[in-house]
LOVEX-996320 format. One record per residue (C-alpha): residue in one letter; x, y, z. Coordinates in steps of 0.02 Angstrom, whole numbers, plus 50000, padded with zeros to 5 digits. Layout:
{'a', {X, Y, Z}}
...
//
This chain:
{'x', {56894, 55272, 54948}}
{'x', {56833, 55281, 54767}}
{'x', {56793, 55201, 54616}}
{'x', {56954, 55236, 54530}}
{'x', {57082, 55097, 54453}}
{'x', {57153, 54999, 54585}}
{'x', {57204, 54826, 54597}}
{'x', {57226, 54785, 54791}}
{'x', {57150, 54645, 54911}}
{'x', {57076, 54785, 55000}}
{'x', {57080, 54830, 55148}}
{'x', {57210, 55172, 55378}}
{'x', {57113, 55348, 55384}}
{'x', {56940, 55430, 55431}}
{'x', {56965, 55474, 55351}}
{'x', {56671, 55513, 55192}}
{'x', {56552, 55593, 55094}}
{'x', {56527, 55595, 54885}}
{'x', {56349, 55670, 54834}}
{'x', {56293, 55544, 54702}}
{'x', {56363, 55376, 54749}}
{'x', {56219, 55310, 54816}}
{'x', {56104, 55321, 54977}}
{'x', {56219, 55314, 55147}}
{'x', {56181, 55232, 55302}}
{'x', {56180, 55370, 55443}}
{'x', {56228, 55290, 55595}}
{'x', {56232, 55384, 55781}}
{'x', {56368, 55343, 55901}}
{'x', {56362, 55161, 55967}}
{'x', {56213, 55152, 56046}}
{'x', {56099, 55268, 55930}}
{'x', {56121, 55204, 55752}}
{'x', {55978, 55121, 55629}}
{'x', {56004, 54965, 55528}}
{'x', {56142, 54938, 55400}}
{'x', {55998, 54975, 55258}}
{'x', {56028, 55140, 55181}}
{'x', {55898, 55296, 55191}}
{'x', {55883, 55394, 55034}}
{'x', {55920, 55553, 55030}}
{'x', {56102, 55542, 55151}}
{'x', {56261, 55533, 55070}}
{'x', {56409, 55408, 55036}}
{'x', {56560, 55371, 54965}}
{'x', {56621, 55273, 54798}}
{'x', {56697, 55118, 54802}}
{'x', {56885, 55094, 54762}}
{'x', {56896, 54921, 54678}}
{'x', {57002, 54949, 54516}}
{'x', {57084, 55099, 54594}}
{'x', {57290, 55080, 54549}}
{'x', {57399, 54961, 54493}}
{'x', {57482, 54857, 54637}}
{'x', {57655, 54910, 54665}}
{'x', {57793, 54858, 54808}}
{'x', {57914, 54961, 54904}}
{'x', {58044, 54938, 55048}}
{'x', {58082, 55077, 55198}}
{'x', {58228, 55072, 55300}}
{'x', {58179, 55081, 55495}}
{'x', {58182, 55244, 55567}}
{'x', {58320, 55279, 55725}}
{'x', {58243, 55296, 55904}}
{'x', {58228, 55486, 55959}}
{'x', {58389, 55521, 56081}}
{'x', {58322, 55531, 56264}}
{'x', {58451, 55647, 56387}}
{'x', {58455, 55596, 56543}}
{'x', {58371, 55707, 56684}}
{'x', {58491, 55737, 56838}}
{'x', {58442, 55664, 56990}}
{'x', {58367, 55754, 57161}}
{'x', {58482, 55755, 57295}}
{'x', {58442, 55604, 57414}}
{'x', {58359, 55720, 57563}}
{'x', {58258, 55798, 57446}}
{'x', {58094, 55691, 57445}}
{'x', {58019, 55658, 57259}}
{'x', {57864, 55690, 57234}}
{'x', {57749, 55540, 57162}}
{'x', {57785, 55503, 56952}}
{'x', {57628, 55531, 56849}}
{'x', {57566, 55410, 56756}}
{'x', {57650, 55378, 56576}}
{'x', {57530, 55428, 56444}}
{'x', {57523, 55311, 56298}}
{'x', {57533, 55481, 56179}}
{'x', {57573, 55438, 55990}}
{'x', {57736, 55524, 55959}}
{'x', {57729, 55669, 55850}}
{'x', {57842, 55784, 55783}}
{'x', {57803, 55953, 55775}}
{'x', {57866, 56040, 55611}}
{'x', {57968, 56200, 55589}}
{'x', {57913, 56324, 55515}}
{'x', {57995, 56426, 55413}}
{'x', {57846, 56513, 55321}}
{'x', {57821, 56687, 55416}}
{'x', {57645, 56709, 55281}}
{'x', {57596, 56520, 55323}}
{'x', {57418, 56449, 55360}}
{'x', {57469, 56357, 55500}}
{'x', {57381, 56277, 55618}}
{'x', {57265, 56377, 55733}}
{'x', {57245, 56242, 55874}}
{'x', {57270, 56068, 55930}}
{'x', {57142, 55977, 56000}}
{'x', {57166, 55797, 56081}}
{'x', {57045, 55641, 56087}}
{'x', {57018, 55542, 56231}}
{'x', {56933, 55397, 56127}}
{'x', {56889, 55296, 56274}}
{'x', {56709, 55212, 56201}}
{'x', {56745, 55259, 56039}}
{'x', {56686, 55441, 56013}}
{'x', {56619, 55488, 55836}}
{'x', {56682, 55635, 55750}}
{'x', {56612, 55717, 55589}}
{'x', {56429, 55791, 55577}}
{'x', {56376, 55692, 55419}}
{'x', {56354, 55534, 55539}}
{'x', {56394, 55595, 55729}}
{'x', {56304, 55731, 55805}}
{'x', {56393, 55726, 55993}}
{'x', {56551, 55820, 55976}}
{'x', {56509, 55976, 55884}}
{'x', {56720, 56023, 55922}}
{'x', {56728, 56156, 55783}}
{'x', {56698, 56336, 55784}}
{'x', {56651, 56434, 55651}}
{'x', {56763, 56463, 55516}}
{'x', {56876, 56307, 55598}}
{'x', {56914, 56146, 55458}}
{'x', {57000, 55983, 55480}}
{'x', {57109, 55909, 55333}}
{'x', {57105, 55724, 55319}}
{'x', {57175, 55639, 55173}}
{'x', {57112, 55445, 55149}}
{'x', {57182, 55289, 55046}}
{'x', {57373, 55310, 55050}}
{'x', {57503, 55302, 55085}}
{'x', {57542, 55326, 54887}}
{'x', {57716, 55346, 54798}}
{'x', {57708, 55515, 54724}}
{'x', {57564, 55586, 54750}}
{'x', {57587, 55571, 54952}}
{'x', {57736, 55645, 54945}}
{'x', {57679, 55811, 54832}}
{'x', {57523, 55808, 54984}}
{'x', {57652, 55840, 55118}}
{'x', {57751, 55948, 55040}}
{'x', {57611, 56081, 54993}}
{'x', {57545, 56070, 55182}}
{'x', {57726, 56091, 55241}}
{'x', {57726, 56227, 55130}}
{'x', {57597, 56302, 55245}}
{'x', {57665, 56230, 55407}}
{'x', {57487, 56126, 55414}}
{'x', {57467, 55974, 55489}}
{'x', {57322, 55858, 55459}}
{'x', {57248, 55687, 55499}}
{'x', {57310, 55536, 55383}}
{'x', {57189, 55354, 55332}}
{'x', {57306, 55233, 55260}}
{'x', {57248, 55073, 55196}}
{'x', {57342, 54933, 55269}}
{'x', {57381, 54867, 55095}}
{'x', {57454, 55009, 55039}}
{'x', {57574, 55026, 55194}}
{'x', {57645, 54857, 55164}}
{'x', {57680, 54925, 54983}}
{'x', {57754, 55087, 55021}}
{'x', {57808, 55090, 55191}}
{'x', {57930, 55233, 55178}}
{'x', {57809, 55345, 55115}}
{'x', {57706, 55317, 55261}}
{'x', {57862, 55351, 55353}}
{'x', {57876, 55494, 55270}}
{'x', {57697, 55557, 55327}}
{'x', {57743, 55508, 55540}}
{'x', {57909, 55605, 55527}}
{'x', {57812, 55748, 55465}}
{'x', {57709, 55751, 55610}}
{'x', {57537, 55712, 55551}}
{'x', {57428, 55614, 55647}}
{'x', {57395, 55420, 55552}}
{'x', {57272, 55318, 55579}}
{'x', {57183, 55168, 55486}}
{'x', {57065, 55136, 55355}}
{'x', {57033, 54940, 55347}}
{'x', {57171, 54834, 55262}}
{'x', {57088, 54827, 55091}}
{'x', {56960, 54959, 55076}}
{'x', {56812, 54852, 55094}}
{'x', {56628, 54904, 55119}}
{'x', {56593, 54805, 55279}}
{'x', {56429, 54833, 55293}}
{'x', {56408, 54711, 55157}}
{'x', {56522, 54587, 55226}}
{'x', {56516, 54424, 55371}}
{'x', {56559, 54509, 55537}}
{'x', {56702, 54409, 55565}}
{'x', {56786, 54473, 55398}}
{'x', {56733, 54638, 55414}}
{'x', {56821, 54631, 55584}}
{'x', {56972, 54565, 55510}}
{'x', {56967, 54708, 55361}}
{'x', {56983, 54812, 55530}}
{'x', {57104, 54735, 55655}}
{'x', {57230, 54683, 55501}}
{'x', {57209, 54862, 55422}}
{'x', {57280, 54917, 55603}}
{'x', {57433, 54787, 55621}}
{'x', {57493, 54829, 55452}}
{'x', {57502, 55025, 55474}}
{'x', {57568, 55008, 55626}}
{'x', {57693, 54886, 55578}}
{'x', {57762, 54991, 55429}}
{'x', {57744, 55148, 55526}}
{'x', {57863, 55066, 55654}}
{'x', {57788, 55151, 55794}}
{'x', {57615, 55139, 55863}}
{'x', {57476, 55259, 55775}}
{'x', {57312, 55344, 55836}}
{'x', {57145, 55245, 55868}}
{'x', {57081, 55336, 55739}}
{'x', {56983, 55247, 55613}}
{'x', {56848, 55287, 55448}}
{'x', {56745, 55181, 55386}}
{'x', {56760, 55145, 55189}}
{'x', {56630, 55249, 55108}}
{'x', {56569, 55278, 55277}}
{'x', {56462, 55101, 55293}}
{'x', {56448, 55034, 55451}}
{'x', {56350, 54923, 55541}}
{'x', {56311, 54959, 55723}}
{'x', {56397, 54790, 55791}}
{'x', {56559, 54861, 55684}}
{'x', {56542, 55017, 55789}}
{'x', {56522, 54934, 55950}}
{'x', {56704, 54823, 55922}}
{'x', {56771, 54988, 55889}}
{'x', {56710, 55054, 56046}}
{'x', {56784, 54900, 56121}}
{'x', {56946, 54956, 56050}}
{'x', {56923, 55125, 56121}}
{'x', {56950, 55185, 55931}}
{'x', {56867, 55346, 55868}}
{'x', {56781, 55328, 55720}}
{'x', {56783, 55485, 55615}}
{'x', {56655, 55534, 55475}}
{'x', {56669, 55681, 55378}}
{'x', {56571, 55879, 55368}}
{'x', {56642, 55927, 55172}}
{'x', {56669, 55788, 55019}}
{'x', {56805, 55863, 54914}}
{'x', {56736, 55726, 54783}}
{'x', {56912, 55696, 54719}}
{'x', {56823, 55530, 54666}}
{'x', {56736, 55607, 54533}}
{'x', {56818, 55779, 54493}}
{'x', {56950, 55766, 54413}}
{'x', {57032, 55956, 54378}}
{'x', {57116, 56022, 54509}}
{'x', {57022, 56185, 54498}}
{'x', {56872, 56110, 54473}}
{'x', {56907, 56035, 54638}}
{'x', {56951, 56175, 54727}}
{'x', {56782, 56262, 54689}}
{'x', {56699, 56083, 54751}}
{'x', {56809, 56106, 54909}}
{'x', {56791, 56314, 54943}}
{'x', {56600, 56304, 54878}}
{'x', {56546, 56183, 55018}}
{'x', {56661, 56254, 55143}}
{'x', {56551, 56430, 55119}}
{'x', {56398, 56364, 55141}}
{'x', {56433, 56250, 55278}}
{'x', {56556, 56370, 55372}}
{'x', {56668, 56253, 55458}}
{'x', {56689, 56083, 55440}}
{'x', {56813, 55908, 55424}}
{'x', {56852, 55910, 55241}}
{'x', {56895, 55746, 55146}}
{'x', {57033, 55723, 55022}}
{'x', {57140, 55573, 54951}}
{'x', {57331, 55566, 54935}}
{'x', {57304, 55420, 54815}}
{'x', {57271, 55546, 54689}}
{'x', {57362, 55669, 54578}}
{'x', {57231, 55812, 54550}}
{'x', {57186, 55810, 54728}}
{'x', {57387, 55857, 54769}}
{'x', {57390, 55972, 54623}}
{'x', {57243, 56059, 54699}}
{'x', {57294, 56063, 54880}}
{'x', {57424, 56211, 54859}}
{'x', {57273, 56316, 54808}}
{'x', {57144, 56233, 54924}}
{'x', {57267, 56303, 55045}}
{'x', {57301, 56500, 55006}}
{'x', {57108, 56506, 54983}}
{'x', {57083, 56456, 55155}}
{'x', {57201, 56565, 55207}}
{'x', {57116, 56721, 55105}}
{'x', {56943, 56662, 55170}}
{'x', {56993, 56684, 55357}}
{'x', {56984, 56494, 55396}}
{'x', {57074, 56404, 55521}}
{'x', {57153, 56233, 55533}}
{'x', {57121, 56144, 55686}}
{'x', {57234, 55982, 55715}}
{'x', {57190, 55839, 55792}}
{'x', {57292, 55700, 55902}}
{'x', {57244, 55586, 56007}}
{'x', {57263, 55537, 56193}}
{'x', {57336, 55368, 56192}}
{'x', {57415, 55249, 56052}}
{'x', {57339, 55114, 55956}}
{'x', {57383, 54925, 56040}}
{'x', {57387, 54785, 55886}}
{'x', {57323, 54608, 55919}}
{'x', {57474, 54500, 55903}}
{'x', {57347, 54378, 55794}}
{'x', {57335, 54502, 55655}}
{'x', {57511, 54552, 55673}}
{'x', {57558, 54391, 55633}}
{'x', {57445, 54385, 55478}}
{'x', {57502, 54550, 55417}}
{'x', {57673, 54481, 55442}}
{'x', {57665, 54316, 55329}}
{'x', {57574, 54415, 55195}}
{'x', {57733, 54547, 55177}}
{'x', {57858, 54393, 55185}}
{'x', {57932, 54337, 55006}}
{'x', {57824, 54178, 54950}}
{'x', {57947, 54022, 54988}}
{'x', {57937, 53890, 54851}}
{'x', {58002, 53716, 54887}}
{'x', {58056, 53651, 54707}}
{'x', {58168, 53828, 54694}}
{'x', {58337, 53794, 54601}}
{'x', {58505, 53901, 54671}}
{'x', {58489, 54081, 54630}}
{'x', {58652, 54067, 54529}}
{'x', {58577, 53953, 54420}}
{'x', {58435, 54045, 54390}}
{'x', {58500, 54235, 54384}}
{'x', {58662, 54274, 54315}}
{'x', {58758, 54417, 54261}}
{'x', {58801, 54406, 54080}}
{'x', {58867, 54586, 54047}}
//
């Protein structure tokens, strides 16, 4: 969610803060937040216009998990009433194979019935973190590359963190997203085109919503979290009230690792560990759109591990539902454009050598 090159129709994950970019609006929960005007002082995050080229990918669909059967009670034993199902996103948990590893300290699971808000730069409700306790998000994949080199340096630590695709960017690279679910991390959504919809109709910046969830979900191929972060953290309080609707938890940020703007990987490590200290705990922001924020992770990492800090990760209750209407938009977009004056391939294509 930056102003970095990036040609997209913009449109995850939760997943932010960047000192500099402007006054923010600070919106409460649902029913305590101001007007969409922003108050000086309060902090936002760039824009990501002209952030990459456009680029297009195919996945190939993952297989169903293998289900053995549980034996049967004998017939004069009586059963006791089944629980009900919950609608839990499936998650895998990793191996690891790191003895030395950060790891993750603790799980903790949402109910986002009425759409809690997480992250003390906006929502002050659910303090969840103790001391010395952080939260990795990464925002604005998923990202060929760069994505890839993100998971690999937290599987390197066995840590598991909290994912904001852009719906866009799913329909491009699907199988890195795939990539990001079969590692176990928790995905959520981040509009379908990175839009700031505090500045836009209501009806379109409910679309940039809803269509930003079908098309994650879709490429995912399994329903995500109802997880959800604003674009630079501009809302509106009627946005906030569909996603409480929605029974989506919308998550703000504690620590801006201003990946937007800093462009050295040790440079942003210092941004990252320097805010960390004085704040003391906190959900940190990072993007796995970019190439110095995975070259800095590794080291982001081993210094929270020499400061003592803990990763806390976070799933959620119940899966994500779609609307079928926005499915079906997401789905028309990704189809090949059909023309009607097309000649035969074979006269159009052929191998000459």
């Amino acid at each position: 969610m930056r102003k970095l090159p990036f040609l997209i129709v913009a449109g995850s994950f939760t997943a932010v803060v960047a000192a500099g970019a402007g006054a923010w609006h600070f919106f409460g929960p649902a029913g305590a937040q101001t007007s969409a005007k922003a108050d000086k002082g309060e902090i936002t995050t760039a824009s990501i216009d002209t952030r990459a080229p456009k680029s297009n990918s195919t996945a190939s669909a993952e297989p169903p998990p293998r289900v053995q059967a549980v034996a049967a009670a004998p017939a004069a034993t009586p059963m006791p009433a089944a629980p009900a199902v919950e609608k839990r996103p499936a998650i895998a948990k990793p191996v690891c194979n790191n003895p030395n590893a950060l790891g993750v300290s603790r799980t903790v699971q949402i109910d986002t019935t009425g759409g809690p808000g997480l992250g003390l730069s906006q929502y002050r409700d659910y303090d969840f973190l103790q001391p010395g306790e952080v939260v990795l998000t990464f925002d604005d994949g998923p990202w060929p590359v760069t994505t890839p080199a993100v998971l690999a340096a937290l599987s390197a630590q066995c840590v598991q963190a909290v994912f904001f695709p852009i719906g866009k960017h799913a329909t491009w690279h699907p199988a890195v997203l795939k990539q990001v679910i079969a590692a176990g991390h928790t995905v959520g959504s981040h509009t379908w085109s990175h839009k700031n919809l505090a500045s836009r109709p209501a009806q379109e910046a409910t679309d940039e919503i809803e269509k930003g969830i079908s098309a994650v979900s879709m490429m995912a191929g399994t329903p995500i979290a109802p997880f959800f972060r604003f674009p630079q953290l501009r809302q509106t309080p009627e946005l906030k009230a569909h996603l409480a609707e929605r029974n989506i938890a919308t998550f703000s940020i504690d620590i801006d690792s201003q990946d937007f703007k800093i462009h050295k990987p040790d440079a942003l490590v210092t941004s990252v560990m320097t805010q960390l200290k004085k704040k003391g705990k906190g959900i940190i922001l990072l993007h796995d759109l970019h190439k110095w924020s995975a070259a800095a992770l590794p080291e982001i990492l081993n210094q929270l591990k020499a400061g003592g800090y803990k990763v806390v990760f976070i799933r959620a209750k119940d899966t994500l539902a779609t609307l079928p209407d926005y499915d079906a938009m997401v789905a028309a977009e990704v189809q090949p454009v059909k023309t009607s004056n097309a000649r035969p391939i074979s006269n159009v294509i052929q191998t000459v050598d």
